[in-house]
C-alpha positions as CSV (number, residue, x, y, z in Angstrom):
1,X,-57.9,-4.0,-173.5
2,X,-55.7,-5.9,-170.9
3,X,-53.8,-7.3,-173.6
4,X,-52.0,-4.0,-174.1
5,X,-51.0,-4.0,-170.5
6,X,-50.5,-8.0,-169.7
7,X,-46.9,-8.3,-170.0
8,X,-46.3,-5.0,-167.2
9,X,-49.0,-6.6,-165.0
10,X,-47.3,-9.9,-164.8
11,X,-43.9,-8.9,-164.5
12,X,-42.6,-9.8,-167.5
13,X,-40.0,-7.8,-169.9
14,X,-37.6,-8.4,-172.9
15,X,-33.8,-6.8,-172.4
16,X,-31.8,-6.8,-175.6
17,X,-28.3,-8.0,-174.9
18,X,-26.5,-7.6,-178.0
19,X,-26.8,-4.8,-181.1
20,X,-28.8,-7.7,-183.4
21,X,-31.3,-8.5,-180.8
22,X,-30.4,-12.2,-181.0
23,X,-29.5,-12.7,-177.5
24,X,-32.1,-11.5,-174.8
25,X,-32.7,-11.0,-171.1
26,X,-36.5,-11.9,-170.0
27,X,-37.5,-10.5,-166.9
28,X,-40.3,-12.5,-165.2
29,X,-42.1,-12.3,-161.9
30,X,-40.6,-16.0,-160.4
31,X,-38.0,-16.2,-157.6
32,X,-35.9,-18.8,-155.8
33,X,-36.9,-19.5,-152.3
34,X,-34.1,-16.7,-150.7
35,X,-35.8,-14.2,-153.7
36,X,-33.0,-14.0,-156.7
37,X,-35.0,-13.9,-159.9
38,X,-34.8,-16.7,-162.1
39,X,-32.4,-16.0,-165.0
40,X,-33.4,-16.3,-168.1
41,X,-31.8,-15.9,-171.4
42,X,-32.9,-16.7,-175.1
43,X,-30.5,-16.8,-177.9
44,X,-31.9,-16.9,-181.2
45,X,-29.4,-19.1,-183.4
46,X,-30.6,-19.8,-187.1
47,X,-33.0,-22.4,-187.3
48,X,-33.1,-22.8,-183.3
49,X,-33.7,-21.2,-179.9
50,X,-31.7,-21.7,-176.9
51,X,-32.9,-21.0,-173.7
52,X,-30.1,-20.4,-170.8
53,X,-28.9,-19.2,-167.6
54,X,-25.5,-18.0,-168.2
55,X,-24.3,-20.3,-165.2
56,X,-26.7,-18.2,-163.0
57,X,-28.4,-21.4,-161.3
58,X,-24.9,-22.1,-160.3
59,X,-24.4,-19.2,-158.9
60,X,-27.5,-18.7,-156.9
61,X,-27.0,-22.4,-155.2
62,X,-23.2,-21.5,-154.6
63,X,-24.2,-18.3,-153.0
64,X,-26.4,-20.4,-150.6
65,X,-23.4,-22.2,-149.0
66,X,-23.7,-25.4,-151.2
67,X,-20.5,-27.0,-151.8
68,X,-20.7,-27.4,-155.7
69,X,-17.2,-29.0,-156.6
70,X,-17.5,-32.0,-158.0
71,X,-20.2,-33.9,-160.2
72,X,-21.6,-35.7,-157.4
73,X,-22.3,-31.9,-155.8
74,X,-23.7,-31.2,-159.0
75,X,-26.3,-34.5,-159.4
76,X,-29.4,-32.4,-158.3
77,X,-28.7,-29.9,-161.1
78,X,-28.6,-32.1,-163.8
79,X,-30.7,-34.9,-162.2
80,X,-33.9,-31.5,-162.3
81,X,-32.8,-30.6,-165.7
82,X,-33.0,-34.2,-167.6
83,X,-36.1,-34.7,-166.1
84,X,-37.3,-31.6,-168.6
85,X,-35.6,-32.1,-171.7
86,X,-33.0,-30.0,-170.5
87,X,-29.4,-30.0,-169.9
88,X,-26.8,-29.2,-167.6
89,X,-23.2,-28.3,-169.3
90,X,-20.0,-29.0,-168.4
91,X,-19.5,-25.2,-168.0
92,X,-22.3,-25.0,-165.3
93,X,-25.3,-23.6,-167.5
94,X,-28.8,-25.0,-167.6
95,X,-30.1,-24.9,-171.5
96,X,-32.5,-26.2,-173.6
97,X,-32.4,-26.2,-177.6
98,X,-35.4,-26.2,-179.4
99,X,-36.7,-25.7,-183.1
100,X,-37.9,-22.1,-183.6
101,X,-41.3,-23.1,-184.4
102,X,-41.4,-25.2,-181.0
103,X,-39.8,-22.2,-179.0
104,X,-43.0,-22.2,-176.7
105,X,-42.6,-26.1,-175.5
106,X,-38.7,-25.5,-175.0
107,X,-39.6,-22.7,-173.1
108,X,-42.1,-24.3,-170.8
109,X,-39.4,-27.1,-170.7
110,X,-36.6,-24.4,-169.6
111,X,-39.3,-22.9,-167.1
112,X,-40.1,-26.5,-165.6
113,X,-36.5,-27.1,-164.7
114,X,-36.1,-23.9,-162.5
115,X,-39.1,-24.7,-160.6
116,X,-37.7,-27.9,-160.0
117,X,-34.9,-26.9,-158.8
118,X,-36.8,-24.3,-156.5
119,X,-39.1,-26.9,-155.3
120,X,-35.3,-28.6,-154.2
121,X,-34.0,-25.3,-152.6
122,X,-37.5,-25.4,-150.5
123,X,-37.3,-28.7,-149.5
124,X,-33.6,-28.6,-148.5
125,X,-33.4,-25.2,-146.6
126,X,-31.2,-25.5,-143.4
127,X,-29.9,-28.9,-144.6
128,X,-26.0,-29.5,-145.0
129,X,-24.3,-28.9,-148.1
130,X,-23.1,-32.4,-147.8
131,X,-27.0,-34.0,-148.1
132,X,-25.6,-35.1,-152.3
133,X,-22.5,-36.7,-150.3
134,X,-24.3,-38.5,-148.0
135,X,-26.4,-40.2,-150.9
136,X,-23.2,-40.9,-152.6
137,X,-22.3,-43.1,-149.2
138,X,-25.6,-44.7,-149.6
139,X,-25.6,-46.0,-152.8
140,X,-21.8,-47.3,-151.9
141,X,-23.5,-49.2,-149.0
142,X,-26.7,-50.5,-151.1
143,X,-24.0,-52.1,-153.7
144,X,-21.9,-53.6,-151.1
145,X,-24.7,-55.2,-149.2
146,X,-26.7,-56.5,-152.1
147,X,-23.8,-57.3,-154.0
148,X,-25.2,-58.6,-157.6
149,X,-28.5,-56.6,-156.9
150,X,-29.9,-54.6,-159.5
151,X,-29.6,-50.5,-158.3
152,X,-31.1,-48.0,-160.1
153,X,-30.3,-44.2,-159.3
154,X,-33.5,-41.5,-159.5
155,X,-36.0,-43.5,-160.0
156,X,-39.5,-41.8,-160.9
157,X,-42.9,-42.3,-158.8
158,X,-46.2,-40.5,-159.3
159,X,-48.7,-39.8,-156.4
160,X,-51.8,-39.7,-156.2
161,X,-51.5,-35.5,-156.1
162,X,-50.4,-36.6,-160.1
163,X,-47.1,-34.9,-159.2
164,X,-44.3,-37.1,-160.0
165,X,-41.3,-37.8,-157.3
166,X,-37.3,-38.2,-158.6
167,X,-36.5,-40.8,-155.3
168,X,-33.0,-41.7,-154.5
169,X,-32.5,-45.7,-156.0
170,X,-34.8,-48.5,-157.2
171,X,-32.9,-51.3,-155.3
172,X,-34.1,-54.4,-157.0
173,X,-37.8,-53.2,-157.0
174,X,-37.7,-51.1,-153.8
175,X,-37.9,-47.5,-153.8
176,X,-34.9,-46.2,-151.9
177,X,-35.0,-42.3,-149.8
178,X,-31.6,-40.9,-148.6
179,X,-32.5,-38.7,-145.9
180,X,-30.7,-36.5,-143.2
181,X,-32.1,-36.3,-139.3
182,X,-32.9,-32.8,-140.3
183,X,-36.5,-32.0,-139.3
184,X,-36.2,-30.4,-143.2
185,X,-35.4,-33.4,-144.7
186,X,-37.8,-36.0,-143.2
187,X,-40.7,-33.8,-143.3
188,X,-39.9,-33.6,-147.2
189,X,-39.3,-37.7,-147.4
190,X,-42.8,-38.0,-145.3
191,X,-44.7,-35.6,-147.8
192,X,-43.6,-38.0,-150.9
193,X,-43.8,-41.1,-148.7
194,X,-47.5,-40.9,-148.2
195,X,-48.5,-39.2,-151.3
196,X,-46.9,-41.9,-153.0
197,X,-48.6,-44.6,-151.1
198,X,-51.6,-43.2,-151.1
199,X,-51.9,-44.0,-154.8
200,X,-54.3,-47.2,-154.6
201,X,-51.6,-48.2,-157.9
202,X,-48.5,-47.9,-155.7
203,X,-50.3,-50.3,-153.1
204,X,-47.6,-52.8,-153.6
205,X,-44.7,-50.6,-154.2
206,X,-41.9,-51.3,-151.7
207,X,-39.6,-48.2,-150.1
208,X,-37.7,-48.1,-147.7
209,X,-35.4,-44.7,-146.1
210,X,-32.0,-44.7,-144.8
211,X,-31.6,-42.3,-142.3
212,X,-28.5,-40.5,-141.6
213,X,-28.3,-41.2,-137.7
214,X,-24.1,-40.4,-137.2
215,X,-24.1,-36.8,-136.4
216,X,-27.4,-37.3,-134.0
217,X,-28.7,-39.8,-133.0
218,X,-31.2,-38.8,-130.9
219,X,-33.1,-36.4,-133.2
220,X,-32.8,-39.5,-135.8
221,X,-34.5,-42.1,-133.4
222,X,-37.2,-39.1,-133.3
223,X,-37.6,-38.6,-136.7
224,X,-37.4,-42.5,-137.3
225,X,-40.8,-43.1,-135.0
226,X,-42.4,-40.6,-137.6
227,X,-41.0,-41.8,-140.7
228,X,-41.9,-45.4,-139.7
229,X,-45.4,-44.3,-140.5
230,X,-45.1,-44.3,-143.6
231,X,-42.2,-46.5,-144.5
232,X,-39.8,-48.9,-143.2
233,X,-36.9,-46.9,-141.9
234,X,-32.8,-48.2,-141.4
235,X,-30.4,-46.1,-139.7
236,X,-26.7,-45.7,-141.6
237,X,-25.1,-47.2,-139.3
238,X,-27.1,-50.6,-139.6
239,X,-26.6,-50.4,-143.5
240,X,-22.7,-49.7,-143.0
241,X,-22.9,-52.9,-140.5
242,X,-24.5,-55.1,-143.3
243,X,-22.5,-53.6,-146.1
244,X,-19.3,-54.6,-143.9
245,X,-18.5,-50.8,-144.0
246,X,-16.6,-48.9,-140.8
247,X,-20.3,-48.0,-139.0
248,X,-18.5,-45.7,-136.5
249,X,-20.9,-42.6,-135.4
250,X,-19.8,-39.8,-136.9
């Protein structure tokens, strides 16, 4: 029967890691976008399971050139992994604790963060390092300018795919993107923009995308015409301007 066989023919395998067998490697057929495996680890403590990655997420992203110093550097890590049930550590590992009898939810909760945070790695390739930043100077901007105004970081939206976005800021009811002039980034923002408004229930939801126009400013006028399509668009420097923020192109 193929049950005999199943785990070989999908890739998967169990490594022991210590003498008591409590702590294990499994070996499983998925892959970041540049093709490391996806670590994962299961330690079996007592009444619980903890599912882990030994810091490796941290490592692969590092690896890619992504400057991972700070917290702010850090906010698409742990932004992924709350959205599962999961957690980020202050010693850089991804983890999720569950009962032993519930082992297979906090597993597909474990398993649901790293494609996440592929799904990010996809959507981000060839962007700078400094994308996290650059929201950072957004949301800066947004409270200087609406001063009073009620702003809400990584909001949730679902489209009408059914797949649910993490956006940038709710600003006072209006759905807020932070996006580069990197062809990357805008195609990404345009691919949630209009599954999200295609959603006849999201027919009065309000967004609007604040383009990062300082480094180039002719590919962000480009990328603006096509954004516009789908959303109102404001350059940085306009929301520097009306934040009373230095609005000098970078």
């Amino acid at each position: 029967m193929i049950c005999t066989q199943l785990t070989s023919l999908l890739g998967l395998a169990c490594h022991p890691l210590d003498d008591t067998g409590n702590v294990v490697m499994i070996e499983t057929p998925f892959c970041f976008n540049d093709g490391d495996a996806m670590p994962v680890f299961v330690e079996h403590a007592g009444e619980q399971v903890r599912f882990f990655d030994d810091g490796a997420v941290f490592l692969h992203f590092r690896s890619r050139g992504i400057s991972l110093s700070s917290a702010t550097h850090t906010r698409f890590i742990k932004t992924a992994a709350q959205a599962h049930g999961a957690s980020f550590t202050d010693n850089g590992e991804v983890e999720v604790w569950s009962r032993t009898d519930a082992a297979s939810e906090g597993f597909s909760r474990y398993l649901a963060t790293l494609m996440d945070l592929a799904r990010w790695e996809i959507e981000h390739t060839g962007i700078s390092s400094d994308a996290a930043l650059f929201v950072e100077e957004v949301a800066h901007c947004l409270a200087a300018w609406k001063r009073g105004g009620n702003l809400r970081r990584n909001p949730s939206v679902t489209g009408i795919t059914g797949r649910v976005y993490t956006l940038d800021f709710d600003l006072d009811g209006t759905m807020v993107l932070a996006v580069g002039s990197h062809h990357s980034a805008t195609s990404s923002a345009l691919h949630k923009l209009v599954d999200i408004h295609s959603l006849p229930a999201n027919a009065k939801l309000k967004t609007l995308v604040v383009l990062d126009n300082r480094q180039d400013e002719q590919a962000a006028r480009r990328e603006s015409m096509v954004l516009n399509g789908a959303s109102p668009v404001m350059d940085m420097t306009v929301l520097q301007e009306r934040a009373g923020m230095n609005s000098t192109m970078q």
